[in-house]
C-alpha positions in Angstrom: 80.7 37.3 170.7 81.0 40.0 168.2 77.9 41.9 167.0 76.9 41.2 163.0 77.4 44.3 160.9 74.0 45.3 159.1 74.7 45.1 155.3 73.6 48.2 153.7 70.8 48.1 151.4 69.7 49.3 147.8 68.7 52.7 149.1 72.2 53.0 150.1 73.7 52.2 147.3 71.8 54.3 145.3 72.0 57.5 147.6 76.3 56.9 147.4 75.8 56.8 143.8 74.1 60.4 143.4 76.8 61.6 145.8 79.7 60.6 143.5 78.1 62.0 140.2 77.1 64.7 142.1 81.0 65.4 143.6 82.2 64.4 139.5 79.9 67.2 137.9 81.4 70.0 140.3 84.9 68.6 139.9 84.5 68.8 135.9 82.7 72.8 136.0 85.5 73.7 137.9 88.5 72.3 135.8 86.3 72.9 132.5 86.5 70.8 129.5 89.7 68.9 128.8 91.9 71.0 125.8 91.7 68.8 122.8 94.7 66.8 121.7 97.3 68.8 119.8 96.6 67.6 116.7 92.8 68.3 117.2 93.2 71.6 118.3 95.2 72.2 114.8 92.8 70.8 112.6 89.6 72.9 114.4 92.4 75.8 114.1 92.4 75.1 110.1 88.4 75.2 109.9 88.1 78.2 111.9 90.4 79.9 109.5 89.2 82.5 107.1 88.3 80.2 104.0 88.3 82.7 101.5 91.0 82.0 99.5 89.9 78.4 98.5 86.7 80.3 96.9 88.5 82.7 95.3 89.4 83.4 91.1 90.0 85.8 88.5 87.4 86.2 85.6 89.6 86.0 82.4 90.2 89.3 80.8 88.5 91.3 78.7 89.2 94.1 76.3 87.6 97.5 77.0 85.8 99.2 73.5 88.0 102.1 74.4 91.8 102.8 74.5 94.1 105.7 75.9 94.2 108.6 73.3 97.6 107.7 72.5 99.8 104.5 72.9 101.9 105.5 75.7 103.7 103.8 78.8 105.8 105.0 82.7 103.2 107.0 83.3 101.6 107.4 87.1 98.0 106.2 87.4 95.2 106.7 90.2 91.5 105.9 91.0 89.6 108.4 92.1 85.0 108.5 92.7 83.8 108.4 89.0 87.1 108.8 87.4 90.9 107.1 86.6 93.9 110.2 86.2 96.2 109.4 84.0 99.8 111.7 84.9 102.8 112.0 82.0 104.5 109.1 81.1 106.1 108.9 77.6 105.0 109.1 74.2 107.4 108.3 71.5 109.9 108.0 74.0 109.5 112.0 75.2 108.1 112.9 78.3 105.1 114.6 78.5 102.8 117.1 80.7 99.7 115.3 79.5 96.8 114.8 82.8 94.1 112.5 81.4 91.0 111.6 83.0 89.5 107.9 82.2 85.7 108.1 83.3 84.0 105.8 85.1 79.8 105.5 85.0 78.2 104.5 88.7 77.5 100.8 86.8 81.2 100.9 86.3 81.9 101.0 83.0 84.4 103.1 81.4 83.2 105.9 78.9 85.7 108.5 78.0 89.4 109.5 77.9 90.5 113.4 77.6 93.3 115.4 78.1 92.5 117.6 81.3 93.9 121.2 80.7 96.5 122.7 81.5 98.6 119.6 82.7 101.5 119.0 84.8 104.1 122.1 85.9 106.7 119.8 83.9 107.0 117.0 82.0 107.3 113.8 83.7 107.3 109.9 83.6 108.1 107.3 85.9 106.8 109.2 88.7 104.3 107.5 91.4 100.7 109.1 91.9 98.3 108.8 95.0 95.0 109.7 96.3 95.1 111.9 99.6 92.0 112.6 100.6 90.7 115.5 98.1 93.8 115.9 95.7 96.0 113.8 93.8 99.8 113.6 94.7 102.8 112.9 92.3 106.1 112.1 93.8 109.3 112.1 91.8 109.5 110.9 88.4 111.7 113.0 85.9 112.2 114.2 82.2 115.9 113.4 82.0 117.1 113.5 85.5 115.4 112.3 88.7 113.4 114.7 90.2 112.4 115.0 94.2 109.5 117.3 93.2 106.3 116.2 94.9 102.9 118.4 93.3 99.5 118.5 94.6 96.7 118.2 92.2 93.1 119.1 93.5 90.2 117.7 92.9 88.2 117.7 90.2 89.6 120.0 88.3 93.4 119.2 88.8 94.5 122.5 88.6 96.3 124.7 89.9 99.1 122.5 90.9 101.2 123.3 94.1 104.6 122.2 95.5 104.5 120.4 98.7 108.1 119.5 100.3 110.1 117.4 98.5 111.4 114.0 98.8 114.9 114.0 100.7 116.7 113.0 97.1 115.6 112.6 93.6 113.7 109.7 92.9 112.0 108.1 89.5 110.6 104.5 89.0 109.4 104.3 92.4 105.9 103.1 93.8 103.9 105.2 96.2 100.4 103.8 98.6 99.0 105.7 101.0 98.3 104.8 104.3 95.6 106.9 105.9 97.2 110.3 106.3 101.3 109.5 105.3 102.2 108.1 101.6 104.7 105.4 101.9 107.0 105.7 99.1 108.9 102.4 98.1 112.3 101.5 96.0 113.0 103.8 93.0 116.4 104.9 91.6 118.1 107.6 92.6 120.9 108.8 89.9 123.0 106.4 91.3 121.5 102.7 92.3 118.1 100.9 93.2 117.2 102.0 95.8 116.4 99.8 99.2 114.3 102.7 101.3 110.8 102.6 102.1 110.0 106.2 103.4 107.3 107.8 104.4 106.4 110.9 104.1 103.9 112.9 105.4 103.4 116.5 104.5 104.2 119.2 107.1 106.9 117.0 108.8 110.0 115.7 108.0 110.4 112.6 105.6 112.0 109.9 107.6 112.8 106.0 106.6 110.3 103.6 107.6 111.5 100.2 106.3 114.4 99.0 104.2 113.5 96.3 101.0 116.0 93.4 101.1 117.6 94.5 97.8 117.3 98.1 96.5 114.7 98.0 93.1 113.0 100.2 90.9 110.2 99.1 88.9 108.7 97.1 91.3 105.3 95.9 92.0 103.6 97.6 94.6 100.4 97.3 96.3 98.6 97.4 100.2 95.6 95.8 101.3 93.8 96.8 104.7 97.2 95.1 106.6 100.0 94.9 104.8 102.1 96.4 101.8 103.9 94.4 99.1 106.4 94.5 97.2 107.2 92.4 94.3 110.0 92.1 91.7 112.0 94.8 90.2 114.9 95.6 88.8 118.3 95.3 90.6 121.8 96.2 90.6 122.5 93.0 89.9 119.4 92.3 87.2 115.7 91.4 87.1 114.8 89.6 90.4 112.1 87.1 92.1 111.8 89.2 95.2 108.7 88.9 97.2 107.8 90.9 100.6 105.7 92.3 102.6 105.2 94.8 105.6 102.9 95.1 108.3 101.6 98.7 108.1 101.0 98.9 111.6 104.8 98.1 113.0 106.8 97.7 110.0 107.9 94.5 110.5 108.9 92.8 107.1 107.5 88.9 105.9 109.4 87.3 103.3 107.2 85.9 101.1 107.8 83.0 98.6 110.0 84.1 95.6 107.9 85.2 92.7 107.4 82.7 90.3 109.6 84.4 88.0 112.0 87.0 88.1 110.6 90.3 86.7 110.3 94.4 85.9 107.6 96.2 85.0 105.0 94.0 86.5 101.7 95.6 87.9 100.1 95.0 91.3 96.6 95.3 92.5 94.7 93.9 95.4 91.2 92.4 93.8 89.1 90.5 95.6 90.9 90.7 99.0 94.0 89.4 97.4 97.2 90.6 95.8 97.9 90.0 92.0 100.7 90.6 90.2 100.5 91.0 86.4 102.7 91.2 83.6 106.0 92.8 83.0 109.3 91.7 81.6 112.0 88.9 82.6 115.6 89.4 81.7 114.6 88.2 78.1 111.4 88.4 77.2 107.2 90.5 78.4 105.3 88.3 79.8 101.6 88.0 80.1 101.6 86.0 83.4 99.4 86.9 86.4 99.5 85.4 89.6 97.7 86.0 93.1 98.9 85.4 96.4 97.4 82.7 98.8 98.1 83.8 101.4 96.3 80.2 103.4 98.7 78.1 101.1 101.6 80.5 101.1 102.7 80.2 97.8 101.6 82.1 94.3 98.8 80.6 92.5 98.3 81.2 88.1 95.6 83.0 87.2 93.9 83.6 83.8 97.0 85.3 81.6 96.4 88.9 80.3 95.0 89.2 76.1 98.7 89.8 76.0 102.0 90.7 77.0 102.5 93.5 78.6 104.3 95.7 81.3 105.3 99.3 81.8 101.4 100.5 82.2 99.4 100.5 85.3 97.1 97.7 87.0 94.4 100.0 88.9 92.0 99.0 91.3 88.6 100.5 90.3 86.3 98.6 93.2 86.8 95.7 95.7 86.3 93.4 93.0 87.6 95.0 89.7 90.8 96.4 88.2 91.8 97.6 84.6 94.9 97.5 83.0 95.7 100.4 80.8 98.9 101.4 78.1 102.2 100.1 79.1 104.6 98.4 76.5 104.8 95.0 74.6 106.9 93.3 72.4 105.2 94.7 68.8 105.9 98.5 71.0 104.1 101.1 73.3 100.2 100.3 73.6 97.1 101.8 73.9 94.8 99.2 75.7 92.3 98.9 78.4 91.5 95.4 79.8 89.3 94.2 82.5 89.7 91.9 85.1 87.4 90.7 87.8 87.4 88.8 91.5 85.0 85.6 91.3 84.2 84.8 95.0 81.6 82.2 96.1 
């Protein structure tokens, strides 16, 4: 006869049971947590990414109570502590010498233009000017030929003004940034066509090509934030065009943004806010008073409050994180004189 089998009791059963979620909970430390489903993991991607955009908007303009000391237009323009220089450009259609210094109180308002003795070596317009750590630098530009002339301006008083080495050809209508020690210098035209080179140059060593634009422009729009460097619109060999790129400053590499939402010259860029803006200029037909910004979450060009009027030729100057001006430039009733404001609203 075979012997019963004792049937285990409650304790058992409850002793097994600590055993399993005992074995489970090691099991799952050691795995860790499942990954979230694909479309999960996107969606927590999209809140985790930087949100400033959606919070972000330009103030609508407003007119400075002051204006250059003449109605005037191509010329180079840079911020600088306390102070916007103002470098040739043309009056009446002539080229001039003229340096002008726009103040700027520690509240931020402006409060004075005046010419700043004794000017530039030469006359010039269409040049591009930058800040390099305590002196201004103006690359190319021209009277009436290009020039490949690059002066050095010190700070505060401008003067004397010295002759670093020169660009590798003659260059006007080009755009300039700097990026920490080397000054990227972007499109222009060089007696012959557009041109497609981004170089940089650096002084003390040789200027070599960094990066090529898809189409070769002059009169583009040209800014850099902390990453990248734009480039927007211009003038072609073939005409007025929507172009729309940028470049990481770190490698190079080139992003083709969406086409500009209009093909233009002449237009101003600034980065306000954290966020590029592109103002102004002049389609094949017609100066526009348009401004856009860049978004860059959306990827795509979003309308912003339109300038007091249409305008292009001047300069679009960054005076703080937050705040740019727009001085001078050229319009359909002619060559202006005006300073407008415009500010980042962020939340």
């Amino acid at each position: 006869m075979k012997a019963r089998r004792r049937r285990p009791n409650g304790r058992f059963w409850t002793l097994l049971a600590l055993v399993a979620i005992i074995i489970a909970a090691a099991g799952f430390l050691h795995r860790g947590p499942r990954s979230a489903a694909p479309s999960q993991a996107r969606h927590a991607a999209q809140n985790s990414a930087p949100q400033s955009a959606a919070s972000f908007a330009l103030s609508h303009w407003s007119t400075v109570p002051l204006t250059l000391n003449q109605p005037m237009m191509g010329f180079a323009a840079v911020h600088t502590p306390g102070a916007i220089w103002i470098l040739g450009g043309l009056i009446n259609d002539q080229s001039i010498t003229y340096i002008q210094k726009m103040g700027i109180s520690a509240n931020g308002r402006l409060h004075s233009v005046r010419n700043v003795p004794p000017g530039l070596p030469i006359a010039n317009h269409d040049g591009a000017a930058v800040l390099l750590g305590r002196q201004v630098i103006l690359l190319g530009g021209g009277s009436y030929l290009s020039s490949n002339a690059v002066f050095r301006l010190p700070l505060p008083r401008m003067n004397p003004a010295t002759t670093w080495n020169a660009l590798p050809l003659p260059l006007s209508d080009l755009q300039a940034v700097t990026d920490q020690n080397r000054i990227l210098v972007v499109g222009g035209h060089d007696s012959g066509a557009p041109s497609s080179t981004i170089w940089v140059y650096n002084p003390g060593h040789p200027t070599k090509v960094w990066a090529h634009l898809p189409i070769g422009v002059r009169y583009a729009a040209v800014a850099r934030d902390s990453h990248m460097l734009y480039s927007i619109g211009g003038l072609s060999a073939a005409g007025v065009t929507r172009q729309a790129v940028a470049y990481n400053l770190a490698t190079g590499k080139m992003t083709k943004l969406p086409p500009y939402p209009m093909a233009v010259q002449y237009a101003e860029a600034a980065v306000i806010g954290g966020h590029l803006v592109v103002a102004g200029g002049k389609t094949a037909s017609n100066w526009t008073n348009a401004v856009y910004w860049y978004n860059s979450l959306k990827h795509r060009w979003v309308s912003a409050p339109a300038m007091p009027a249409p305008a292009g030729y001047g300069a679009l100057v960054a005076i703080s994180p937050t705040q740019a001006v727009w001085l001078g430039g050229e319009g359909p009733s002619g060559t202006l004189d005006v300073v407008w404001r415009v500010s980042a609203n962020t939340r």
